[in-house]
MDTraj code that builds the backbone (N, CA, C; nanometers):
import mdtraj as md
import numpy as np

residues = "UNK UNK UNK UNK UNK UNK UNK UNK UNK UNK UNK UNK UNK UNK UNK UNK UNK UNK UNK UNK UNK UNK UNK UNK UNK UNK UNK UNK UNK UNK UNK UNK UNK UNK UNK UNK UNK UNK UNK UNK UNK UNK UNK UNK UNK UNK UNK UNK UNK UNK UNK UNK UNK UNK UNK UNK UNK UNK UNK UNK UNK UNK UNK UNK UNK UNK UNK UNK UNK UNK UNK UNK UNK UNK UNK UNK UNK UNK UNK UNK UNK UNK UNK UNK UNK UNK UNK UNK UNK UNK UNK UNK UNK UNK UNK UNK UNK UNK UNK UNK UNK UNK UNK UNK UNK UNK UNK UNK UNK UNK UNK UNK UNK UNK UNK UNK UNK UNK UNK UNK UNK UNK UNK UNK UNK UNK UNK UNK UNK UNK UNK UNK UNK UNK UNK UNK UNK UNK UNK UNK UNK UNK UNK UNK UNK UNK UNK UNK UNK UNK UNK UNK UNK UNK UNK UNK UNK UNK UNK UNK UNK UNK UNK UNK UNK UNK UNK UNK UNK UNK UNK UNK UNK UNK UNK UNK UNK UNK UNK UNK UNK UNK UNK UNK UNK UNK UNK UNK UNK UNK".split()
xyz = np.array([
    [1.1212, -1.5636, -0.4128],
    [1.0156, -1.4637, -0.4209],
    [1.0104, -1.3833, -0.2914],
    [1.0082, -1.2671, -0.3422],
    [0.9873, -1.1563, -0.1802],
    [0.8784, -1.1368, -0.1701],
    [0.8342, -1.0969, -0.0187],
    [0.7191, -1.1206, 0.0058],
    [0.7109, -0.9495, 0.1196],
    [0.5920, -0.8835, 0.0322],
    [0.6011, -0.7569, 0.0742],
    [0.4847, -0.7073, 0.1942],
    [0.5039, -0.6698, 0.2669],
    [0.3362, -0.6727, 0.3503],
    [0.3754, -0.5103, 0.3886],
    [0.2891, -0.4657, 0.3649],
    [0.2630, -0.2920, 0.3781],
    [0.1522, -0.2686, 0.5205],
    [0.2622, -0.1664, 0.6049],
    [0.1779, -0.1675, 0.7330],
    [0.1119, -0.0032, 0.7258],
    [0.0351, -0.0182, 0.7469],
    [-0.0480, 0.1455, 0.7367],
    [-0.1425, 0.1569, 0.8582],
    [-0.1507, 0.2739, 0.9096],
    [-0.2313, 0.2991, 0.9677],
    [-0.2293, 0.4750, 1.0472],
    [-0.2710, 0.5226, 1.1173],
    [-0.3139, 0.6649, 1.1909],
    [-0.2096, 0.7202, 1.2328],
    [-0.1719, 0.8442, 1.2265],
    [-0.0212, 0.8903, 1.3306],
    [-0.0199, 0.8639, 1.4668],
    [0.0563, 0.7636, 1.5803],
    [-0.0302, 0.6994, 1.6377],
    [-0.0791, 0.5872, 1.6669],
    [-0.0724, 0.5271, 1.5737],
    [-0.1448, 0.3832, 1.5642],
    [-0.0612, 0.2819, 1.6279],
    [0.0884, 0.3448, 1.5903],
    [0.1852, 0.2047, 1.6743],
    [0.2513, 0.1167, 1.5684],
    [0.2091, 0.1801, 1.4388],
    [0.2448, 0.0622, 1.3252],
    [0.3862, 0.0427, 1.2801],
    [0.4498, 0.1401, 1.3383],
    [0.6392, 0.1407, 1.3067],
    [0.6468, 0.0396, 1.4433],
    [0.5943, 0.0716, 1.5829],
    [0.6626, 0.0302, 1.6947],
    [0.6696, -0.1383, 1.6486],
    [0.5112, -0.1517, 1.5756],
    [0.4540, -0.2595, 1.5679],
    [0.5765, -0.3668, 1.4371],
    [0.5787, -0.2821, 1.3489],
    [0.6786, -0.3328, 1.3131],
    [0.8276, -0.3905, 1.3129],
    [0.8725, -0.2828, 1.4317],
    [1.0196, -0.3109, 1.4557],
    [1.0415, -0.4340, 1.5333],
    [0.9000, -0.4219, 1.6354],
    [0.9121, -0.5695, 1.7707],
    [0.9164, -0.7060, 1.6668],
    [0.8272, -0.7074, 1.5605],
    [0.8189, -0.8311, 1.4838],
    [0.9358, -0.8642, 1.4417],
    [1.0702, -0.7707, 1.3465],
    [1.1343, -0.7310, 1.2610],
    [1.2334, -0.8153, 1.4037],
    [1.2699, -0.7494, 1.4648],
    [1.3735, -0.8086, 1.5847],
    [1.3769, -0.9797, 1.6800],
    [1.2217, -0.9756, 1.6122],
    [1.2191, -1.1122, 1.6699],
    [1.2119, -1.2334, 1.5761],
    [1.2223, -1.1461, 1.4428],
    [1.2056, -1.2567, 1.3264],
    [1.3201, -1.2191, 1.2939],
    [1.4074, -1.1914, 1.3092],
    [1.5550, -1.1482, 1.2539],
    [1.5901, -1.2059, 1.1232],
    [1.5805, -1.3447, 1.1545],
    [1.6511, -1.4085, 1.0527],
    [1.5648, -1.5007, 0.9193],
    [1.4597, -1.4154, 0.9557],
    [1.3651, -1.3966, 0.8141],
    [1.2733, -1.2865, 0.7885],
    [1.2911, -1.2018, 0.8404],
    [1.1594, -1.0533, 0.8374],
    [1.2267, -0.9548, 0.8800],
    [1.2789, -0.8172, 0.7638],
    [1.3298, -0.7412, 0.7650],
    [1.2126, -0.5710, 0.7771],
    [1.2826, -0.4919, 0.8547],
    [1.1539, -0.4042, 0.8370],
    [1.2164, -0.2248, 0.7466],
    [1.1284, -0.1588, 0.7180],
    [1.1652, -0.0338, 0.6598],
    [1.0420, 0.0507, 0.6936],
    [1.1016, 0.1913, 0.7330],
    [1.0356, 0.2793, 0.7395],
    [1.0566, 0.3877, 0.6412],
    [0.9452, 0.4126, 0.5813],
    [0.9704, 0.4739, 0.4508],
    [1.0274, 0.6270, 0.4442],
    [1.0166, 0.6856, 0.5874],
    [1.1135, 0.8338, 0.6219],
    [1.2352, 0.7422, 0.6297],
    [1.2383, 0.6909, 0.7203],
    [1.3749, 0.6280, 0.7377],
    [1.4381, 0.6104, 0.6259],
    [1.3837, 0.5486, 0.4844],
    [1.4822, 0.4998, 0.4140],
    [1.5474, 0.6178, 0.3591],
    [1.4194, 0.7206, 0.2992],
    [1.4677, 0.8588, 0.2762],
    [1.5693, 0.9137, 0.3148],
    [1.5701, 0.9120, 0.4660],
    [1.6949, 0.9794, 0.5610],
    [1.8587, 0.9199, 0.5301],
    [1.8094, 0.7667, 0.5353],
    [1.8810, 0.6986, 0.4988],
    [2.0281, 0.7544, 0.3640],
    [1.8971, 0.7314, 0.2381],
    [1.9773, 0.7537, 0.1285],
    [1.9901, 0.8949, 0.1235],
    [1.9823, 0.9981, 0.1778],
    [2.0307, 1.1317, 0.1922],
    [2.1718, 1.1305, 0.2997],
    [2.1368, 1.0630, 0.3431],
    [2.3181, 1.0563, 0.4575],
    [2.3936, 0.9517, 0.4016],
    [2.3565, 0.8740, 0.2973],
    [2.4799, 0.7879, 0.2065],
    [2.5573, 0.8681, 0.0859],
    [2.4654, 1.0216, 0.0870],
    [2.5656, 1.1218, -0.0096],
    [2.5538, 1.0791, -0.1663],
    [2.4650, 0.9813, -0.2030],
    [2.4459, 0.9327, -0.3527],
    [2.3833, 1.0998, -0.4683],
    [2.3760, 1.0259, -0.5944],
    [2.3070, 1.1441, -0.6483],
    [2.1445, 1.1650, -0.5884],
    [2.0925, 1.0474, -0.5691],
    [1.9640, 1.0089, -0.5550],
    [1.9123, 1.0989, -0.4124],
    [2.0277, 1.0597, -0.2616],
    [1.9802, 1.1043, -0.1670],
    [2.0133, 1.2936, -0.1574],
    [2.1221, 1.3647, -0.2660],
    [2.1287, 1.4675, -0.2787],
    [2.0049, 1.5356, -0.3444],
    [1.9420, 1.4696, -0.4040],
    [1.7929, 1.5070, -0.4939],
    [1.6419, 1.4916, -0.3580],
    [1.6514, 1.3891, -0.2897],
    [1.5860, 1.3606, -0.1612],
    [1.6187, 1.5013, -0.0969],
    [1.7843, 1.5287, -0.0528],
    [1.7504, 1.6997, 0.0038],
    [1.7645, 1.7738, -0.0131],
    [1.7252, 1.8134, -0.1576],
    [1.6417, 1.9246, -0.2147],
    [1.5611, 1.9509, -0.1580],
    [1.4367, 1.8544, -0.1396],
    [1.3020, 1.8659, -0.1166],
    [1.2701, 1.8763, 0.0934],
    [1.3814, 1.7555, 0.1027],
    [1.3301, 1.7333, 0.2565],
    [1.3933, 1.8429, 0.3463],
    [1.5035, 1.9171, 0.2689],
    [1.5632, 2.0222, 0.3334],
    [1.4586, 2.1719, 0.3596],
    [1.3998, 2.1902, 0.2388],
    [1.3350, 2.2688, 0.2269],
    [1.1737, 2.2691, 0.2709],
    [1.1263, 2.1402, 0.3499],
    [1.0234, 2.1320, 0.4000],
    [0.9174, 2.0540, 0.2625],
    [0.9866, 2.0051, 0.1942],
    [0.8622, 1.9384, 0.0723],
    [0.8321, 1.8347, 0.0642],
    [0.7458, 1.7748, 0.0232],
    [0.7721, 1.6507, -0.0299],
    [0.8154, 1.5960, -0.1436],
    [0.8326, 1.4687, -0.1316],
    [0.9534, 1.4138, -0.2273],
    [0.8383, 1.3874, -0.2946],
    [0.9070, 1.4081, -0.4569],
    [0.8500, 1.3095, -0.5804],
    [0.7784, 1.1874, -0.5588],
    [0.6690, 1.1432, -0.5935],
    [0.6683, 1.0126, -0.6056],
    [0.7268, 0.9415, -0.6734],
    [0.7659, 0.9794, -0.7725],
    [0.8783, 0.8439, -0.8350],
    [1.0300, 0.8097, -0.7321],
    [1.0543, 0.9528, -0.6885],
    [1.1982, 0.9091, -0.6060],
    [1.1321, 0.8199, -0.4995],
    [1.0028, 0.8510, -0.4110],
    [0.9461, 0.7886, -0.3133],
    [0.9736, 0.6396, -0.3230],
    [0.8740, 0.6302, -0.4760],
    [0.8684, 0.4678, -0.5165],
    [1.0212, 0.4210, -0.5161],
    [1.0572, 0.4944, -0.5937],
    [1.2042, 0.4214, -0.6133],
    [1.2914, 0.4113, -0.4864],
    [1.2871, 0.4481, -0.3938],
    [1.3828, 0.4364, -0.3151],
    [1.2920, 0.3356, -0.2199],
    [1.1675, 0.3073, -0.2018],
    [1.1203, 0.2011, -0.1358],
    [1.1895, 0.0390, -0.1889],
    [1.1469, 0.0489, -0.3589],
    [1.1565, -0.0661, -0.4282],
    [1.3144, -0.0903, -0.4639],
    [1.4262, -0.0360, -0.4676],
    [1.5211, -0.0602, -0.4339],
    [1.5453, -0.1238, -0.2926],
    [1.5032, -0.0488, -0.1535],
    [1.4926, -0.1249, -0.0762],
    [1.4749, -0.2738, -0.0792],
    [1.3445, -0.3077, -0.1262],
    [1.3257, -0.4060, -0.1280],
    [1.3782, -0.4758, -0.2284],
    [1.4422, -0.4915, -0.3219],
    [1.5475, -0.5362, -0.3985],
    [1.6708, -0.5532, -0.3468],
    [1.6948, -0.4925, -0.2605],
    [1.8418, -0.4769, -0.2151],
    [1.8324, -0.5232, -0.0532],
    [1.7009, -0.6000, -0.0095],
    [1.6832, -0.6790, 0.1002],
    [1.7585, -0.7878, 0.1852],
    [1.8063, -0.8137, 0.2306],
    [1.8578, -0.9296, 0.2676],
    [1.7585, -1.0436, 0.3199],
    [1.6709, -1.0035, 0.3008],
    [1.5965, -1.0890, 0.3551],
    [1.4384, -1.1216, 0.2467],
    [1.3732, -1.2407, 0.2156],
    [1.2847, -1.2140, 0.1884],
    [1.1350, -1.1683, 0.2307],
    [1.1205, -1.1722, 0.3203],
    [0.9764, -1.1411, 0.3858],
    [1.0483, -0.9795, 0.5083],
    [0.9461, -0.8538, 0.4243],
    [0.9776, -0.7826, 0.3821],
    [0.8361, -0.6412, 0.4592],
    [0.9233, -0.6382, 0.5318],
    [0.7838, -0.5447, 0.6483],
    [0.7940, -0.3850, 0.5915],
    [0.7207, -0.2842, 0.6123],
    [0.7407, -0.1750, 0.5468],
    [0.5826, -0.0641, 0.5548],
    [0.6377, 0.0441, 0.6567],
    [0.5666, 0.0901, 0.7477],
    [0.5139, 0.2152, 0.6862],
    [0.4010, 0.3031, 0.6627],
    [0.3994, 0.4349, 0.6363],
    [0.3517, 0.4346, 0.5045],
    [0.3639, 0.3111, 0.4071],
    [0.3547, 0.3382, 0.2542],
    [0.2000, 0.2607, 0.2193],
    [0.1561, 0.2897, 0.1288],
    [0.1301, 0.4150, 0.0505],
    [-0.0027, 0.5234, 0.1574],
    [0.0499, 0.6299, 0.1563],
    [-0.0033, 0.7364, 0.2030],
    [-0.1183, 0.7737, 0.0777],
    [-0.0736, 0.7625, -0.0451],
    [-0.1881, 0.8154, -0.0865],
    [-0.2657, 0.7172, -0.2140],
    [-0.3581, 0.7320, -0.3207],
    [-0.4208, 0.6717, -0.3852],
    [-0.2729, 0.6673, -0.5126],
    [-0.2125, 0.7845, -0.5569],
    [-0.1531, 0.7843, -0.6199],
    [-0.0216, 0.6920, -0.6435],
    [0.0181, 0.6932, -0.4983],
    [0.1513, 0.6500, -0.4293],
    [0.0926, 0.4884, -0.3791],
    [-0.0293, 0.4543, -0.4209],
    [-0.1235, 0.2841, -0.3956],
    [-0.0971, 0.2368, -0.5866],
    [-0.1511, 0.3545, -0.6684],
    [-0.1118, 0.2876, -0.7967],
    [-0.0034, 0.2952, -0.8901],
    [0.0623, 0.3615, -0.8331],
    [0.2029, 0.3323, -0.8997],
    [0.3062, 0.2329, -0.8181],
    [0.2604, 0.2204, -0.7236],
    [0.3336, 0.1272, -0.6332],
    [0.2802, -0.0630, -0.7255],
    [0.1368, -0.0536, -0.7255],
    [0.0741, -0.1228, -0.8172],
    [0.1106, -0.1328, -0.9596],
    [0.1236, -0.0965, -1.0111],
    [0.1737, -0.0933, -1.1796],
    [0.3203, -0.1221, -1.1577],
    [0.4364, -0.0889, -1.0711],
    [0.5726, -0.1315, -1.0375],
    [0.5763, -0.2851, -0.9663],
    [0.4661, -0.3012, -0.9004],
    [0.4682, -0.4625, -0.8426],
    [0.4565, -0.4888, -0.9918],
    [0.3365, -0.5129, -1.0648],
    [0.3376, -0.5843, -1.1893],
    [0.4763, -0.6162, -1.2525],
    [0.5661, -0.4929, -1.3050],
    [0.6772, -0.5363, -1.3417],
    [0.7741, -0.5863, -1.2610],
    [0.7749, -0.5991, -1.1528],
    [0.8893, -0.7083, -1.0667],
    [0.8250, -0.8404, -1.0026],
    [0.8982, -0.8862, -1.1234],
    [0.7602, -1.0601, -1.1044],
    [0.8706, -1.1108, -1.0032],
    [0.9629, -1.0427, -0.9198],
    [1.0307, -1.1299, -0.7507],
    [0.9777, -1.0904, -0.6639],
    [0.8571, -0.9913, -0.6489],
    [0.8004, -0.9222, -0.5596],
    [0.6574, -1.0025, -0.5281],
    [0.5963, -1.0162, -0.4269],
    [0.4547, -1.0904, -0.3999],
    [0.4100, -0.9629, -0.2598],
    [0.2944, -0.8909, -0.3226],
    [0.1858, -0.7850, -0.2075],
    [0.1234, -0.9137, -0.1137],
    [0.2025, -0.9532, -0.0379],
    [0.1709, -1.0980, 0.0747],
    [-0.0206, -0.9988, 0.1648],
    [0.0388, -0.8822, 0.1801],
    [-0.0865, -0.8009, 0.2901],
    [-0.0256, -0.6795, 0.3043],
    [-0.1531, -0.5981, 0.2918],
    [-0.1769, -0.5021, 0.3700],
    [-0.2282, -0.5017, 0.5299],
    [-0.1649, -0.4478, 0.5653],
    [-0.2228, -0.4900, 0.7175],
    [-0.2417, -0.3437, 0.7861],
    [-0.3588, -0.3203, 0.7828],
    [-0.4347, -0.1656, 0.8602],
    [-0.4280, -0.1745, 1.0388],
    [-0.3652, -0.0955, 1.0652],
    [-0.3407, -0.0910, 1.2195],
    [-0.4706, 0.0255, 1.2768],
    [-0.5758, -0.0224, 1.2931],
    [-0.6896, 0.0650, 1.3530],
    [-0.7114, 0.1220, 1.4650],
    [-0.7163, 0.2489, 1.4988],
    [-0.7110, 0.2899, 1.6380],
    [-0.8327, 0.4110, 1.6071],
    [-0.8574, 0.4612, 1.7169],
    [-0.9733, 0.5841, 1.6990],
    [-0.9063, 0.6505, 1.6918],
    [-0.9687, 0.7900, 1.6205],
    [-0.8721, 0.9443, 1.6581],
    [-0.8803, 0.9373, 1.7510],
    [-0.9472, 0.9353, 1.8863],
    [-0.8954, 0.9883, 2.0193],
    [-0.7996, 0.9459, 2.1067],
    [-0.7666, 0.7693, 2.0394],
    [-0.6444, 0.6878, 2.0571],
    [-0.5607, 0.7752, 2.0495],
    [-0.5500, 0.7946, 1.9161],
    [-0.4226, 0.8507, 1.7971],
    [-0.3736, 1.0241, 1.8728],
    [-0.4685, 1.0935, 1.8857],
    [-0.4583, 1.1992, 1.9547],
    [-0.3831, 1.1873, 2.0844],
    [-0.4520, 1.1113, 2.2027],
    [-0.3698, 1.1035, 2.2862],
    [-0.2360, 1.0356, 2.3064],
    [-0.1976, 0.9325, 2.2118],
    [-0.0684, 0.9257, 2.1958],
    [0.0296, 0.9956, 2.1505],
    [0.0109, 1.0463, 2.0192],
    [0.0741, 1.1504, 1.9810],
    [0.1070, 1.2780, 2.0559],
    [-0.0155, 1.3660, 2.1112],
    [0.0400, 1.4529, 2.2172],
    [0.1060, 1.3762, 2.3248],
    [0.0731, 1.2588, 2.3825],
    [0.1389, 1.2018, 2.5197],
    [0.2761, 1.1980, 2.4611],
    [0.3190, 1.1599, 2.3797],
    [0.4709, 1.1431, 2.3300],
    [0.5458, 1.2899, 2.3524],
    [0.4605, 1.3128, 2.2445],
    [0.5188, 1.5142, 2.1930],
    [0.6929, 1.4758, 2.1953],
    [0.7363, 1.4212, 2.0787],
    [0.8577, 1.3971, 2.0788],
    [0.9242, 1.5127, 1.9745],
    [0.8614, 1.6248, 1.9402],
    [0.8938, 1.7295, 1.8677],
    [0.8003, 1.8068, 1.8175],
    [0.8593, 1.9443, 1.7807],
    [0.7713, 2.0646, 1.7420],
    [0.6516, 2.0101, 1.6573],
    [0.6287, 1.8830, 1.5767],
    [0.4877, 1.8420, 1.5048],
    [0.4119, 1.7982, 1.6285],
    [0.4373, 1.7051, 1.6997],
    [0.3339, 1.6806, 1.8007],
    [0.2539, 1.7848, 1.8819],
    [0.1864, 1.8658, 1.7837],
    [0.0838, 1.9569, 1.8563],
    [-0.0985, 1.9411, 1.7777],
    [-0.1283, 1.9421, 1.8339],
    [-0.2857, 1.9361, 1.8206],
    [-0.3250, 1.9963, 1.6754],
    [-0.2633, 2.1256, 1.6507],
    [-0.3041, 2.1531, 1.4831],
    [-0.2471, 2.1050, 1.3527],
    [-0.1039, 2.0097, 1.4163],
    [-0.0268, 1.9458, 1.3188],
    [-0.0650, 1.8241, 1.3270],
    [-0.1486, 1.7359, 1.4450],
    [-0.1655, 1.6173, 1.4214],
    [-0.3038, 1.6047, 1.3442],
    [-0.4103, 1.7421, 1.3952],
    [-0.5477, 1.7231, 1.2681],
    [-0.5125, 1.7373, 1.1676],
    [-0.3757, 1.7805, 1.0877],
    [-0.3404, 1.8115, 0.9635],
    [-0.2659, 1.6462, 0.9079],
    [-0.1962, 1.6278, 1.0229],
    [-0.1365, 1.4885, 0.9942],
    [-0.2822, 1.3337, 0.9860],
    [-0.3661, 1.3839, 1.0741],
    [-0.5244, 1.3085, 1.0586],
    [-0.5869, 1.3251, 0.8990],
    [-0.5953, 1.4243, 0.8737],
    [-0.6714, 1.4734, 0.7509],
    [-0.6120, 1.4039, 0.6424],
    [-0.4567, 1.4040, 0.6191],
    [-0.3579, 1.3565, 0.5366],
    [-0.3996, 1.1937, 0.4868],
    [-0.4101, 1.1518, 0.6475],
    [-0.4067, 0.9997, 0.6551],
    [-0.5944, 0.9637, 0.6093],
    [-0.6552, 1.0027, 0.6415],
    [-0.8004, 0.9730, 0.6328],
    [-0.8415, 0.9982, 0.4953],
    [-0.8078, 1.0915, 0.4294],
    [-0.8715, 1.1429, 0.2954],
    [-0.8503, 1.0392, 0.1761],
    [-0.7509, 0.9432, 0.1586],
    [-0.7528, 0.8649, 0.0713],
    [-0.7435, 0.7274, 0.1521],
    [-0.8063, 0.7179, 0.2631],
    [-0.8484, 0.5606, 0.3336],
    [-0.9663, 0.4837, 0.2647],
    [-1.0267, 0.5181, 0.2527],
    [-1.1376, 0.4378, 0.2046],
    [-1.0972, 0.4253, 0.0643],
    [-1.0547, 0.4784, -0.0541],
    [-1.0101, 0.4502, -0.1558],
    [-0.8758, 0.3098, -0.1493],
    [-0.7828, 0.3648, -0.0566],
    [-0.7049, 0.2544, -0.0253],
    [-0.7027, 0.1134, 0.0370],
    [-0.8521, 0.1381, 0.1354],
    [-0.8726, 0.0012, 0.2034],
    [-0.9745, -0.0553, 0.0328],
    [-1.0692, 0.0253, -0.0180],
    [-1.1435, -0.0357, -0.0917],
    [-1.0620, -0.1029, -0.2548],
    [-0.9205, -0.0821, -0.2418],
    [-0.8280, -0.1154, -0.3666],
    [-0.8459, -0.2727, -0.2592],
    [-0.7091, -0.2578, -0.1857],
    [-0.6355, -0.3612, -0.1333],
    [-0.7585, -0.4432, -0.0603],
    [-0.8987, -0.4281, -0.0679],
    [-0.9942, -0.5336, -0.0213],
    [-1.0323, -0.6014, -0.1420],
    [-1.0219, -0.5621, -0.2556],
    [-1.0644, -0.6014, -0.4318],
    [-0.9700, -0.6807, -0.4086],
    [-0.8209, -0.6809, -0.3948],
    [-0.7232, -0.7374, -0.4229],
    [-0.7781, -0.8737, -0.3313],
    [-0.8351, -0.8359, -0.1831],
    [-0.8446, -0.9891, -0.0757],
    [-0.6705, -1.0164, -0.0681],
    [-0.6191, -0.8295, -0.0372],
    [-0.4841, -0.8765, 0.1132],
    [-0.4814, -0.7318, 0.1714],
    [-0.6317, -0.7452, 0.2081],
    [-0.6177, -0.6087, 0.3304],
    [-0.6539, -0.6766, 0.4442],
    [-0.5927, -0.6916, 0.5416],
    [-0.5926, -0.7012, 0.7183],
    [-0.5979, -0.5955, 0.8010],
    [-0.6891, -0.5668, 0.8979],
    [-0.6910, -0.4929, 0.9552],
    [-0.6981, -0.5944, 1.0867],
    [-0.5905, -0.4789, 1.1812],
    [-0.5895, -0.5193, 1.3026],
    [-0.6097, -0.4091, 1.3996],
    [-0.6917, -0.4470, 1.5232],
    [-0.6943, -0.3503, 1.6421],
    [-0.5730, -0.2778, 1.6505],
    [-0.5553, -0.1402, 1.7271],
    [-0.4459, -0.1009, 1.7615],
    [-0.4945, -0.0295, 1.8753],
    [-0.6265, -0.0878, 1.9515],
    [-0.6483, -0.0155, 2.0538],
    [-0.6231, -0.1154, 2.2110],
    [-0.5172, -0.2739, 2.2138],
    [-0.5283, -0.2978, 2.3218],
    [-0.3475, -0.3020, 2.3391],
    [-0.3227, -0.3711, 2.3775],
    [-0.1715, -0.3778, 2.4426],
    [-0.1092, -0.3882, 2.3518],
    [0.0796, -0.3503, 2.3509],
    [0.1541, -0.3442, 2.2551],
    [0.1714, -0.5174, 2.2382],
    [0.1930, -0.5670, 2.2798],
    [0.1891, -0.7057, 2.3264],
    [0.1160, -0.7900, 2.2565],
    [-0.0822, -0.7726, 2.2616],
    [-0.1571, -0.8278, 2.1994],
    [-0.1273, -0.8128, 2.0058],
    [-0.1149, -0.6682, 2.0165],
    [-0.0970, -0.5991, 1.8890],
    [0.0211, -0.6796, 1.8219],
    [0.1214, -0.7055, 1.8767],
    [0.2387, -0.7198, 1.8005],
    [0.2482, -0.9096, 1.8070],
    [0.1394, -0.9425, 1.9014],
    [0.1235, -1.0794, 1.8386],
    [0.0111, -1.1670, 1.8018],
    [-0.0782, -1.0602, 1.7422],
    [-0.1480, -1.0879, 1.6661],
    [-0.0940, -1.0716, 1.5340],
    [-0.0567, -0.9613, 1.5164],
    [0.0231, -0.9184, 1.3499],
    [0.1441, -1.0328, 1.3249],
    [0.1596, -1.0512, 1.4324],
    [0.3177, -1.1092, 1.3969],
    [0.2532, -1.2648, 1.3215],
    [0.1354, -1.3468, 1.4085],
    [0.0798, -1.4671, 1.4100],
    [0.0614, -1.4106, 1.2469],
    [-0.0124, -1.3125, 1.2296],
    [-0.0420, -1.3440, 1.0849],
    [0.0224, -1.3092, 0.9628],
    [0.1141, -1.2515, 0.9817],
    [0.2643, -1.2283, 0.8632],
    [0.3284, -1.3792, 0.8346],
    [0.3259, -1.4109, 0.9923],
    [0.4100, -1.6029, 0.9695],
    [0.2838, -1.6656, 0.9093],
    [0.1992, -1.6344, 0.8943],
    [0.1290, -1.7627, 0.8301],
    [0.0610, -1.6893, 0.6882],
    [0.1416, -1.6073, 0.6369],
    [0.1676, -1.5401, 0.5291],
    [0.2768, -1.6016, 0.4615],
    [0.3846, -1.6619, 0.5416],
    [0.5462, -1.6485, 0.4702],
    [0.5593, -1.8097, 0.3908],
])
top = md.Topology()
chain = top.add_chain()
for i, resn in enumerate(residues, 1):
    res = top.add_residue(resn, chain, resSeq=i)
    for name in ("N", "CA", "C"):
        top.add_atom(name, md.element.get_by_symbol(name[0]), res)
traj = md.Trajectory(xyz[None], top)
């Protein structure tokens, strides 16, 4: 049985960094995915699938949700590992219940946690500009990238709290504390 834990949280929040430190130190049982990443991914493997991916990502769009879903849940099918980290997803209410209705039919899959990485906007703000690792890191793209993330939060924390596997963790003290607190509680998930 795979065991899926969905990391979400603010642009900002630390929840990829947060993921990769766990992912490297659990090597040889906790695999991680970033859900651009995988995208990028299957668009530079040249398939039909990632030629349909850049259609959309070439041209500034977003992808389908079904290609979305599908190229996550292949991921995780095509895992090497079972316990199964995975950063960025679901962004929205839509992309929470179809992700939901697709767990149902893959009875090898187990939603182990959601785990909410919490930081303030003014956290999130000043990291993001402190980085400024490209033309989005500017102040009117990150309130747009804020707005994105906030507008279907409370719908999403109030699903995955019905369910009893939403975790929320600080993301306002050290990378350190952060990444072993999360980590303490994924292992005593597995």
């Amino acid at each position: 049985m795979k065991k899926l834990f969905l990391i979400i949280g603010a642009p900002g929040s630390g929840k990829t960094t947060d993921a990769e430190l766990i992912a490297e130190r659990n090597g040889e049982e906790i695999v991680h995915y970033s859900t651009g990443n995988l995208l990028r991914d299957e668009v530079a493997s040249g398939s039909e699938l990632g030629q349909t991916i850049d259609s959309y990502v070439s041209k500034g769009l977003l992808c389908p949700l079904d290609i979305v879903l599908n190229t996550v849940v292949k991921a995780i099918n095509e895992s090497p590992k079972d316990n199964i980290l995975i950063d960025g997803f679901p962004r929205s209410e839509e992309q929470m219940t179809s992700l939901d209705e697709m767990l149902k039919n893959e009875s090898g899959i187990e939603l182990a946690s959601v785990i909410e990485v919490v930081v303030s906007e003014e956290t999130a703000k000043d990291r993001v500009l402190g980085r400024a690792r490209g033309a989005d890191d500017n102040v009117e793209v990150f309130n747009n990238r804020m707005k994105v993330y906030t507008e279907p939060l409370n719908a999403i924390q109030n699903f995955y709290e019905a369910q009893g596997v939403l975790k929320k963790i600080s993301g306002e003290a050290s990378i350190e504390e952060i990444v072993a607190e999360m980590e303490t509680f994924v292992k005593s998930k597995i």
